[in-house]
N, C-alpha and C positions, 0 to 999 in steps of 0.2 A: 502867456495866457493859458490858462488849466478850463477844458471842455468836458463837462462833468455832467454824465447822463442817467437818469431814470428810467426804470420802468416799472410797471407793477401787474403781475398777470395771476389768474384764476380768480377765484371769486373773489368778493371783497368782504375790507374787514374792517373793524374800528383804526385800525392802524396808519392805514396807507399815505393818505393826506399828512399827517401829522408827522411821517418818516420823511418825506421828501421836505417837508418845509422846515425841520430841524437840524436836515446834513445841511441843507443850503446855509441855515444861520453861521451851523459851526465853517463849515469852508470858509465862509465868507472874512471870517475871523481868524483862517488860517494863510487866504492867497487875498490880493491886491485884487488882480483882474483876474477874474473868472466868468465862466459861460456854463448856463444850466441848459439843459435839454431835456424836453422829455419825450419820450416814445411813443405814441397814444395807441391805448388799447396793447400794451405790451408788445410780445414780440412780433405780435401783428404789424405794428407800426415800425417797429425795426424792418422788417420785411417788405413792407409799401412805401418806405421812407415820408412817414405821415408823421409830424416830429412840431414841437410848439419851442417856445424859449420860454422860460420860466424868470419871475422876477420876483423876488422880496416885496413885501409892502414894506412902508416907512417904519420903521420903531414905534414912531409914535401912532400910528395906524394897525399895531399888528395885534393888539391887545381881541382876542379872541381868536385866531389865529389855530389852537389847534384844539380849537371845538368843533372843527368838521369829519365828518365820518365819510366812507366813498375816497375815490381815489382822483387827486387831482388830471390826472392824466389818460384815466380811465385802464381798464383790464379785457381780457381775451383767453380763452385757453387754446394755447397755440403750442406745440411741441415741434421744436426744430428738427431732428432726426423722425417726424413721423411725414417720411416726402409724399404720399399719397392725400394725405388729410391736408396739405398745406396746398397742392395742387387742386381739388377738388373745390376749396374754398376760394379760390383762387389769388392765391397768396402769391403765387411764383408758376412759372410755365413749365410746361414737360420739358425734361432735362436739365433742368435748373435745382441748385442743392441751396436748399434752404440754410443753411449754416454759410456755404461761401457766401449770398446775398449778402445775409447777417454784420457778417465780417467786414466787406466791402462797402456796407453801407457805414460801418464806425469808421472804417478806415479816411474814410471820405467827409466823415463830418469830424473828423480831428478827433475824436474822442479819447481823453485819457483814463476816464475813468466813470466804470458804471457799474450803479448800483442796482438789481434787482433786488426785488422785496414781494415778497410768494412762500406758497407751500414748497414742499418735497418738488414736484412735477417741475415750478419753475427753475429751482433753486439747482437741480440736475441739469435740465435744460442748459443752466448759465453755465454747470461744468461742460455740458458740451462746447457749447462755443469759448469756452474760456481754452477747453483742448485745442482747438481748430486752428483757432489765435496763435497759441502756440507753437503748430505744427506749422504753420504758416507765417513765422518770424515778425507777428504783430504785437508792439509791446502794448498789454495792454490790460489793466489790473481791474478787476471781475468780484463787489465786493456783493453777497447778499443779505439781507433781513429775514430770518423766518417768523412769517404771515399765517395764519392758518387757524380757524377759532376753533376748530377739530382738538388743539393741543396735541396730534403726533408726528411729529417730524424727530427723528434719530438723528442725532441725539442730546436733542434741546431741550435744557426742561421746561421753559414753556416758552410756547411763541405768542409773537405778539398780536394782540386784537382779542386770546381767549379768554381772559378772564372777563374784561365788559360784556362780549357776548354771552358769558354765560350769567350775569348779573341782568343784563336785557332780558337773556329766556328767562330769569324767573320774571320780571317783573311783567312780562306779556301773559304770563300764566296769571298774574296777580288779580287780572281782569275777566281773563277768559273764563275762570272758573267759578265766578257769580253763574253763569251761563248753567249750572245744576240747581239752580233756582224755578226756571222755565216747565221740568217737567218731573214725571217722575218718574223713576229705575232709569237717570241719565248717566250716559257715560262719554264721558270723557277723554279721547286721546291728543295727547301733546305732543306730536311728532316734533323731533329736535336733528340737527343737523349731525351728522357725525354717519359715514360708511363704516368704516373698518375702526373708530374710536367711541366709546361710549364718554369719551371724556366730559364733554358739553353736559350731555345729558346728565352723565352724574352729579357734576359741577353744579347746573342751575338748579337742578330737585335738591342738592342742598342748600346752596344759600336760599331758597323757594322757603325752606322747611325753617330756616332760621329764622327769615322777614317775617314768619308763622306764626313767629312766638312773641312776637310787637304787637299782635294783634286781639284786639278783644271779641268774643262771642258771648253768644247769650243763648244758655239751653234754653232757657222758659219760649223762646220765641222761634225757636225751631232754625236758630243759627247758630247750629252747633262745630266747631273746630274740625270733627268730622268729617264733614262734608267737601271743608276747604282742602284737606290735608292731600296726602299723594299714596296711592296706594298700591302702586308696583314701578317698578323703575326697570325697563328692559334696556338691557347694551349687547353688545356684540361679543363681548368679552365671558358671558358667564351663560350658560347652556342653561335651560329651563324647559320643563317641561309644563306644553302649554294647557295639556289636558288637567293636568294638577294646579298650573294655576289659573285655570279657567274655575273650580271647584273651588279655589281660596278665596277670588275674587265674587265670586256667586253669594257668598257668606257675609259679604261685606255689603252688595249692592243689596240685598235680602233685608239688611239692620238697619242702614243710613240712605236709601234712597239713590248714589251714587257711587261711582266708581271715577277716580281720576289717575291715567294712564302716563307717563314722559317714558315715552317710546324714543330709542335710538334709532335714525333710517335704515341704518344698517345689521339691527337685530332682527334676525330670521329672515333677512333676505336669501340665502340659501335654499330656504323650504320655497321662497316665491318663484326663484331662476326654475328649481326641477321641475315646480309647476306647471310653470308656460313653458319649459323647452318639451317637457312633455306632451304637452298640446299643440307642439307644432309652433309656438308663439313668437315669433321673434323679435328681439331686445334689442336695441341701438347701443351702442357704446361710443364714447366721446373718444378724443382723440389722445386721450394716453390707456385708451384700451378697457376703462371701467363700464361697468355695465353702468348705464344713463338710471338714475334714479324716483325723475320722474317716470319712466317707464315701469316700472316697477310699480311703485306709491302703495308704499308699504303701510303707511297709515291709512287708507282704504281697506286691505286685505284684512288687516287687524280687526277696524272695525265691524268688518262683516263678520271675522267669525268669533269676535267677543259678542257681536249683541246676540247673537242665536244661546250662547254659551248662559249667558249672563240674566236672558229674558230682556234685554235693553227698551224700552219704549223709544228712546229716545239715544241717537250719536252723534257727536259732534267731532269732528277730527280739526284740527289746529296747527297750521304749521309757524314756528316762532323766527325760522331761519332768516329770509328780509328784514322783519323787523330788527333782529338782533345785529346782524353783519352791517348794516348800513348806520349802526350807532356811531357818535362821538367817543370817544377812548373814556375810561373815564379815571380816579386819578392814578390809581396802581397799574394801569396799563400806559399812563403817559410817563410814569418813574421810569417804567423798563424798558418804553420808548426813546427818553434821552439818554439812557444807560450803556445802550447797546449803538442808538446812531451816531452817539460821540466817538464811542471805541472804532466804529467801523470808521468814520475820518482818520484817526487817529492810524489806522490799520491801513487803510489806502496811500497814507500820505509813504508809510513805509513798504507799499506797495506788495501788499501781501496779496492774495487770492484766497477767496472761502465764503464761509456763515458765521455771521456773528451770532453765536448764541451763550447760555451757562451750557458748559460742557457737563448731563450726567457722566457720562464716563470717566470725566476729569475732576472729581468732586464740586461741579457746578461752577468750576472757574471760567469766567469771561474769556472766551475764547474767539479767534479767528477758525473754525472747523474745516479742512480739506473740504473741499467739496464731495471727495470720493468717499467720505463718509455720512454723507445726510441721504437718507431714507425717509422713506415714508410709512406710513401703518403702524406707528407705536403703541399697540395697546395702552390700555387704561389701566392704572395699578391698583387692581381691586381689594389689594394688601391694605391700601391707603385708610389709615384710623379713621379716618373721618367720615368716609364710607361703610365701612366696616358698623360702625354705630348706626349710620341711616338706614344701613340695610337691616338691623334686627328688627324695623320696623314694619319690613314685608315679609316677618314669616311667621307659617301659623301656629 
């Protein structure tokens, strides 16, 4: 009998649901008797021994099957080696190590093999305990999926759930921005998910700008192309100054009546943190130590000092993130979905440890990745042609 356990932690993505119900198909095609488990709320539930059995539907019942977005089993952002944050939530008691629990809870539900499916945060995490295990003579094979609609995980060239999510952010915009209809000198910002990666961001104000071109306007009637279109794209990745494109964007809102912003969360949050730590402010940070983003809400600060800049009558700030992350995969994210949860079967059964990802460093060869090599915070490759081109479209 093969005990074969899930989890899925950090936030959620188009992928999650559809990774666990795909390994289960393939196992199930590989062993006889087998047992799934899942961990609810990730390592949370590794830690509370809060755990479900998982079962297939019928064949003939499964036909929509991985049209669900969200995570079967649900998420948590829990970091094993952070013993204070796991006590205080109260995950485990003083003097108690969150990794032995861990360990002794798989060791105890038989578990041969588990698969985590997460960003960087989780996907390290699993190297922790996959060390512990080790250290601690438990055989026991640790395989991950990188999750993350960010797109930065080192060094994966893309993980799963981004590209739907960033096909979702454009199409949330597709609606929102009727919304420069209601007044005039409106402006617009599209806050899009991404800290320390403008990926998303770039990603959806492209395909945004392509769906752009399906579309018909009509000057005569003051529904001009204009108005729909995107007129600065900020990411984390490229320095800008804001007084100069306060002055660009002034020129634009001056001719067309609006301005429409996709704002990275994590572009110019540095100017935010000196702000408030300078005022004494102080910032919550989650438990792998990032400064808490709503606390921040950079798309507020934005739009306070674009409308003074701008003359704004009118701001509307938008955030795509929910809507996007809780989508259905949709189909080039379910290609790379069976591409990578087959390999990872295929990788467990030969009992390997790691990330299945396409290795950049390996010229994008499907790989089982060390675990000692996935990171997190990969910049956006603003090299990237197809950016390169969308960008000559914000300068003046």
């Amino acid at each position: 009998m093969k005990n074969i356990a899930f989890l899925t932690s950090g936030g959620i993505a188009p992928c999650l649901s559809s990774c666990i119900v795909r390994l289960m198909f393939q196992y199930k095609k590989k062993f006889d008797n087998v047992n799934f488990v899942g961990y609810l709320n990730g390592y949370k539930g590794l830690l509370t021994n809060k755990k479900i059995f998982l079962k297939l539907p019928d064949k003939n019942k499964s036909d929509g099957i991985y049209e669900f977005g969200g995570s079967l089993v649900g998420n948590s952002r829990v970091k094993l080696t952070n013993l204070n944050d796991c006590i205080d939530k109260g995950y485990i008691k003083k003097n108690e190590s969150p990794l032995k629990i861990a360990s002794e809870q798989l060791k105890k539900d038989k578990i041969d093999i588990l698969h985590t499916i997460g960003g960087d945060d989780t996907n390290t995490t699993a190297c922790d305990l996959s060390n512990f295990l080790k250290k601690n003579h438990y055989k026991l094979t640790v395989i991950g999926l990188p999750k993350t609609i960010d797109n930065d995980v080192i060094p994966i060239n893309q993980t799963l759930g981004a590209i739907t999510a960033a096909e979702q952010t454009a199409i949330f915009f597709e609606n929102i921005v009727n919304e420069n209809t209601t007044s005039s000198r409106h402006l617009i910002i599209h806050e899009v998910m991404g800290r320390n990666c403008g990926w998303l961001t770039a990603k959806s104000a492209h395909i945004y700008k392509q769906r752009l071109k399906n579309k018909k306007f009509f000057d005569s009637v003051n529904l001009r192309k204009e108005a729909w279109d995107i007129h600065s794209v900020l990411i984390p990745e490229i320095e800008f100054n804001i007084e100069r494109e306060s002055l660009r964007l002034k020129k634009i809102m001056d001719k067309f009546g609006c301005v429409n912003i996709f704002l990275s969360e994590g572009a110019g949050t540095n100017v935010i943190i000196n702000e408030k730590l300078k005022n004494n402010i102080e910032i919550k940070k989650d438990a792998f130590g990032h400064y808490r983003l709503d606390e921040l809400n950079p798309g507020k600060w934005f739009a306070k000092y674009f409308k003074s800049k701008l003359l704004a009558d009118k701001v509307l700030v938008q955030k795509s993130g929910y809507f996007a992350r809780s989508s259905s995969p949709n189909k080039e994210d379910l290609d790379l979905i069976f591409k990578l949860c087959d390999f990872a079967v295929e990788s467990a059964i030969l009992e390997k440890n790691g990330v299945i990802g396409e290795d950049i460093e390996n010229e994008n060869k499907l790989t089982c990745i060390d675990f000692n090599r996935i990171r997190g915070d990969r910049p956006f490759e603003t090299s990237s042609k197809w950016f390169k081109e969308m960008s000559q479209d914000f300068e003046s």
